[in-house]
FITOR-880304 format. One line per field, with one value per residue: residue in one letter; x, y, z of N, C-alpha, C in turn; residue number from 0. Coordinates in Angstrom, 1 decimal. Layout:
N
r	c(A / ...)
n.u	c(X / ...)
n.v	c(Y / ...)
n.w	c(Z / ...)
ca.u	c(X / ...)
ca.v	c(Y / ...)
ca.w	c(Z / ...)
c.u	c(X / ...)
c.v	c(Y / ...)
c.w	c(Z / ...)
k	c(NUM / ...)
***
This chain:
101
r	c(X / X / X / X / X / X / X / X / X / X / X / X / X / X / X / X / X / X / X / X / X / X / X / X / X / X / X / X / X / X / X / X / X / X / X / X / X / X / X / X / X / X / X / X / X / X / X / X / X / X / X / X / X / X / X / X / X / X / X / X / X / X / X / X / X / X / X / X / X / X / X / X / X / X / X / X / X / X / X / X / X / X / X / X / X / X / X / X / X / X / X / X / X / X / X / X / X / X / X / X / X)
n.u	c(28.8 / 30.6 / 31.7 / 34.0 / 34.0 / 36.0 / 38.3 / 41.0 / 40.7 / 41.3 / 43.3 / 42.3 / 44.6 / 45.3 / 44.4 / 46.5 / 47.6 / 48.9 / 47.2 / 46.9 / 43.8 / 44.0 / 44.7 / 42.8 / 41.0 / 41.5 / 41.5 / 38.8 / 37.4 / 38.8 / 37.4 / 34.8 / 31.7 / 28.9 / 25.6 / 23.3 / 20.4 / 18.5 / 17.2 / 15.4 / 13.9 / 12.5 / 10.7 / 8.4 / 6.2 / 3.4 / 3.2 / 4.0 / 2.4 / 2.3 / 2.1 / -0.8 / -1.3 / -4.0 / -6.4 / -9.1 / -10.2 / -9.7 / -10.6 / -11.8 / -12.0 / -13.3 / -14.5 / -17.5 / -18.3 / -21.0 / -21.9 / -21.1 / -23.3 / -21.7 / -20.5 / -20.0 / -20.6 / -18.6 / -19.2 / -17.9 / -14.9 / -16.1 / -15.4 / -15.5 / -16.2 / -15.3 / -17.8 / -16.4 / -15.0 / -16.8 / -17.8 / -19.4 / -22.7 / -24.6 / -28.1 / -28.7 / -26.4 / -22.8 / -20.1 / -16.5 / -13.4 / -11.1 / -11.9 / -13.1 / -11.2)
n.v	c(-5.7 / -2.9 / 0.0 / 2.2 / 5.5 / 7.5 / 6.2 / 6.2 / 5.5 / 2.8 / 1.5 / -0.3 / -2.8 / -3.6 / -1.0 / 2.0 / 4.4 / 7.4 / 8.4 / 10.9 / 13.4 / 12.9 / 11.6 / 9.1 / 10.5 / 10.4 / 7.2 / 6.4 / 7.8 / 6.2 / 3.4 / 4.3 / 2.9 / 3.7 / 3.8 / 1.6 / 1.3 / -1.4 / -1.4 / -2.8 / -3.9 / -1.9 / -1.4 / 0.0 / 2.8 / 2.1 / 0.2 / 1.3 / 3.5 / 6.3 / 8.2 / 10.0 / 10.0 / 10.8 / 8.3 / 7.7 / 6.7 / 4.3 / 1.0 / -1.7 / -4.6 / -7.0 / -9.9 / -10.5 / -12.0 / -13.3 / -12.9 / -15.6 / -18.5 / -19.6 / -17.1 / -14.1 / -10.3 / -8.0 / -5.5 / -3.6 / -3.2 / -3.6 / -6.4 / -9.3 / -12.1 / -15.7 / -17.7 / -18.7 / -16.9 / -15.4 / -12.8 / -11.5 / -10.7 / -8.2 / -7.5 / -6.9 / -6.9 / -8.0 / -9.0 / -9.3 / -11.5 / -9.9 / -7.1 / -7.1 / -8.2)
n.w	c(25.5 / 26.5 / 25.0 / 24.2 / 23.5 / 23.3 / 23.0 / 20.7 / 17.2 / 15.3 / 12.6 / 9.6 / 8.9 / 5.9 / 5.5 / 4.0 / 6.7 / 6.1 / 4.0 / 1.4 / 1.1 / -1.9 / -3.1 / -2.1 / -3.3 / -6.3 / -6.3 / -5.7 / -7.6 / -10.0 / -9.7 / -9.3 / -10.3 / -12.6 / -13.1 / -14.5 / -16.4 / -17.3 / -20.0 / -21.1 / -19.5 / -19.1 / -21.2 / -22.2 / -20.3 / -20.0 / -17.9 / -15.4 / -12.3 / -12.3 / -9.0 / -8.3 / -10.7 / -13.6 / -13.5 / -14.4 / -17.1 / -17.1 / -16.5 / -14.0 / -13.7 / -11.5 / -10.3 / -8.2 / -5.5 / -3.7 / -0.6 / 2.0 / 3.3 / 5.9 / 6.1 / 7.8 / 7.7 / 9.0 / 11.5 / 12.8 / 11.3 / 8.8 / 7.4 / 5.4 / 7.3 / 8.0 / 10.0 / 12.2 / 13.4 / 14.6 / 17.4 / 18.4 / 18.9 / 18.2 / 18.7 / 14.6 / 14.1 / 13.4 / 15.0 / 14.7 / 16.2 / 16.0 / 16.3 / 18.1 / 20.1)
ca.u	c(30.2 / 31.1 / 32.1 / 34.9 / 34.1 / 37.0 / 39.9 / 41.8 / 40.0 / 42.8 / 42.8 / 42.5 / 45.9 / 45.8 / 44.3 / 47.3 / 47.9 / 49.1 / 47.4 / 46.5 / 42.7 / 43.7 / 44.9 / 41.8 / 39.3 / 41.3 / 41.1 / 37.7 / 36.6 / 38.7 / 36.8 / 33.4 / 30.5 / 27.8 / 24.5 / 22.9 / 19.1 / 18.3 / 15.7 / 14.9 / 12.7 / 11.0 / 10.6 / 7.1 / 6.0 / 2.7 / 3.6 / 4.5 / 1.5 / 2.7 / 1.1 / -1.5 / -2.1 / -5.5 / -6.8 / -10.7 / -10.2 / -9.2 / -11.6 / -11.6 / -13.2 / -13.3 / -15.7 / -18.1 / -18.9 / -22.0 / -22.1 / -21.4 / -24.2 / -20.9 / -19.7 / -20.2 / -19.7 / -18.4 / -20.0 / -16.7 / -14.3 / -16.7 / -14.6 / -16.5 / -15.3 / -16.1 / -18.5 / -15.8 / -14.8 / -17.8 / -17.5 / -20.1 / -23.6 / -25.7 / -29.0 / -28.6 / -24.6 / -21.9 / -18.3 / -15.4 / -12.6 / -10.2 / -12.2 / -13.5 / -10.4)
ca.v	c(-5.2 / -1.5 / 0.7 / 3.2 / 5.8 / 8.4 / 6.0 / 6.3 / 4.4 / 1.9 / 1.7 / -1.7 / -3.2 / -3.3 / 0.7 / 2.9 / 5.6 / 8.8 / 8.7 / 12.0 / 13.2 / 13.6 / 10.0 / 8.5 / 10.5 / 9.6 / 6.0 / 6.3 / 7.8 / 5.3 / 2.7 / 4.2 / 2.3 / 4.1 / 3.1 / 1.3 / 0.7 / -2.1 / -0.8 / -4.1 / -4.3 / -0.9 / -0.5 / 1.1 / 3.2 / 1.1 / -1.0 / 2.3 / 4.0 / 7.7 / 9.0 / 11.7 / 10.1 / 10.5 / 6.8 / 7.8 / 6.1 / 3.0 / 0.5 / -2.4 / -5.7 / -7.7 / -11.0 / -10.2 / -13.3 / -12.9 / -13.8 / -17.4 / -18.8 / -19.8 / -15.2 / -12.6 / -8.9 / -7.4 / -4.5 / -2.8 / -3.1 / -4.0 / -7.5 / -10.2 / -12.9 / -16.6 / -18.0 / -19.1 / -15.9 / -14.3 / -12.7 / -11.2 / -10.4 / -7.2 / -7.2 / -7.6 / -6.3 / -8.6 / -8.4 / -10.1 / -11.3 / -8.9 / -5.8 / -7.2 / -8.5)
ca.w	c(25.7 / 26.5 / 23.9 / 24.5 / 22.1 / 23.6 / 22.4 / 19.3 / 16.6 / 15.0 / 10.9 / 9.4 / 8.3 / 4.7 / 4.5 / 4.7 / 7.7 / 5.9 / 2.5 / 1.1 / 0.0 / -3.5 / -3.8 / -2.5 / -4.4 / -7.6 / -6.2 / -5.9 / -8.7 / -10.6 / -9.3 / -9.2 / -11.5 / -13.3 / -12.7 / -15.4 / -16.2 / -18.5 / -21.0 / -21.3 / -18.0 / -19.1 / -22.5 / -22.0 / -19.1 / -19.3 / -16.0 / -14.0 / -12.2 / -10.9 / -8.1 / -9.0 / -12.4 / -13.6 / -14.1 / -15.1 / -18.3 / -16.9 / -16.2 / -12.9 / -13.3 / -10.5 / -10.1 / -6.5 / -4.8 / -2.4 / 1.1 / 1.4 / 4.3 / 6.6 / 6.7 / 8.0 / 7.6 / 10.4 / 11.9 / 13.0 / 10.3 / 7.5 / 6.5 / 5.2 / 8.1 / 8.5 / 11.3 / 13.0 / 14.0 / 15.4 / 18.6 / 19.5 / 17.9 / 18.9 / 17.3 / 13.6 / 13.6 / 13.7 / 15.0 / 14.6 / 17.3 / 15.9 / 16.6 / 19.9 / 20.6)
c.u	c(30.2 / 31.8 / 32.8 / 34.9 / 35.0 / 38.0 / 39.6 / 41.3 / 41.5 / 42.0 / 43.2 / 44.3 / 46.3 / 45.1 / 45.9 / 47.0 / 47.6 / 48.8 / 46.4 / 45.1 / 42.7 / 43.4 / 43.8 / 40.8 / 39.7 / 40.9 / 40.0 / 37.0 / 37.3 / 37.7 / 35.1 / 32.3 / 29.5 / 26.9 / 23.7 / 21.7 / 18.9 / 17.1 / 15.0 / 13.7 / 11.7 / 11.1 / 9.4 / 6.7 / 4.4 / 2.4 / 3.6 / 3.3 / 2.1 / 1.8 / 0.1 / -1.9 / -3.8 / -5.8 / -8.4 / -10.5 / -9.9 / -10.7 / -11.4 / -12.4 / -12.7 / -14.6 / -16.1 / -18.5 / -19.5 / -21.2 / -22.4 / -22.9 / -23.2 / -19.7 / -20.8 / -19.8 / -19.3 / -18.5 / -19.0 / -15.4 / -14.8 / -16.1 / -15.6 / -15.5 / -16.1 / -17.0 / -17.3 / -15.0 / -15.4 / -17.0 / -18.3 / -21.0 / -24.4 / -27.2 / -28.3 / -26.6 / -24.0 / -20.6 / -17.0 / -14.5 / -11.5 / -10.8 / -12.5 / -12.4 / -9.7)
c.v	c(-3.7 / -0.7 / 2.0 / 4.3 / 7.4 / 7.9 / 5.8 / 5.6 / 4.0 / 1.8 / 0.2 / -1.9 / -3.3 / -1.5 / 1.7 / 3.9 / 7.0 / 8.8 / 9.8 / 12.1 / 13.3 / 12.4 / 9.2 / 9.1 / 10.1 / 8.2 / 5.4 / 6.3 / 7.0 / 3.9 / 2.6 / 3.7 / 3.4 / 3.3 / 2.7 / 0.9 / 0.1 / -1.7 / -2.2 / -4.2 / -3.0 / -0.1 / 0.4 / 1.4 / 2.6 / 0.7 / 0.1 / 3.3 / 5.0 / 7.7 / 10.1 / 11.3 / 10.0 / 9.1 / 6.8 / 6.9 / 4.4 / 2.2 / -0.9 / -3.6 / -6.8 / -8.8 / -10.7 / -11.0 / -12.9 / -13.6 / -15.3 / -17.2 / -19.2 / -18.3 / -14.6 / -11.3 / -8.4 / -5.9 / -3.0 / -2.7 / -3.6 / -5.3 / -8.5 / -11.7 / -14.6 / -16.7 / -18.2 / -17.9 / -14.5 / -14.3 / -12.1 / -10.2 / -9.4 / -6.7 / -8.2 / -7.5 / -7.1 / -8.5 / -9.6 / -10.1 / -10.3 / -7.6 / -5.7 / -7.9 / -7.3)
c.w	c(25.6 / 25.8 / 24.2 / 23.8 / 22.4 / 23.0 / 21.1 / 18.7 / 16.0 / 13.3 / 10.5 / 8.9 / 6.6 / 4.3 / 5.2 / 5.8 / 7.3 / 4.5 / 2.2 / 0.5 / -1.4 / -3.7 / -3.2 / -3.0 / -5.8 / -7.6 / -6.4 / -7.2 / -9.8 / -10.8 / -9.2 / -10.5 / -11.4 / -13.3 / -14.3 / -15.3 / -17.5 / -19.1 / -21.4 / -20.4 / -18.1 / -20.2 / -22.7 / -20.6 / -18.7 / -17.9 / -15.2 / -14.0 / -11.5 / -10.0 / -8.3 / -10.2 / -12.6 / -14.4 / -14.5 / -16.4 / -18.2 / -16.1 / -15.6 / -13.4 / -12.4 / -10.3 / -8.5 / -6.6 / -3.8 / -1.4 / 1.0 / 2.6 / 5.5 / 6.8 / 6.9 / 7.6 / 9.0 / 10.9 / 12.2 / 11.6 / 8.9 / 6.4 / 6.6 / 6.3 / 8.1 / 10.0 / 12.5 / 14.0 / 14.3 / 16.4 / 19.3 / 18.4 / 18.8 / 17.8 / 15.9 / 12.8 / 14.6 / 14.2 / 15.6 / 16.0 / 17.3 / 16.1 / 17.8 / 20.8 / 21.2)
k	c(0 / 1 / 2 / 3 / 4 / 5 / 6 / 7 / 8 / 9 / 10 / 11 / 12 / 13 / 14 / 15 / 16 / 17 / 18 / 19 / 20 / 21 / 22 / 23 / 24 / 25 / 26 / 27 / 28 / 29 / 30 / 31 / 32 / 33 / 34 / 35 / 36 / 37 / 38 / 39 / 40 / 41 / 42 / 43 / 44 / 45 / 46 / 47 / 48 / 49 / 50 / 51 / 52 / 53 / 54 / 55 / 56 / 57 / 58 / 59 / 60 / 61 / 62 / 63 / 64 / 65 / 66 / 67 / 68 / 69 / 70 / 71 / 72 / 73 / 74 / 75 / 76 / 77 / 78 / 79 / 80 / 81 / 82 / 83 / 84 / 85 / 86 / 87 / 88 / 89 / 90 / 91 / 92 / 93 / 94 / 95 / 96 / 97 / 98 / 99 / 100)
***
């Protein structure tokens, strides 16, 4: 549908017509809420990682699982992929359908 955006916009029925800026910014700012953060959900900064922080001190452990006998690595995006989605072997470098797709 075609949007007329020359004519007169129309004001809903319950906002008044002719009411002055004072009386809705007091309206407003009667009405406006303060934002509240429960200290509950962050009583220690712990949990929160800035950007830029130095994490040297921090230390990763992660369990590495070899290469089953049914993956690959993939020659192009270096993901370990099942057999099932070879796509095409050159020599001893593999490559998946999503890179040769």
């Amino acid at each position: 549908m075609a949007t007329d955006y020359d004519a007169p916009r129309t004001r809903p029925e319950d906002e008044p017509a002719n009411e002055s800026l004072e009386a809705i910014q007091v309206q407003r700012s009667a009405t406006a809420q303060t934002s509240v953060i429960d200290a509950e959900d962050f009583d220690t900064a712990e949990g929160i990682d800035l950007p830029g922080a130095d994490l040297s001190h921090e230390e990763l452990t992660v369990a590495v699982i070899p290469e089953q006998s049914d993956e690959f690595t993939c020659g192009a995006c270096f993901l370990v992929r099942h057999r099932s989605q070879l796509a095409r072997q050159s020599g001893a470098v593999k490559y998946c359908t999503d890179c040769e797709g």
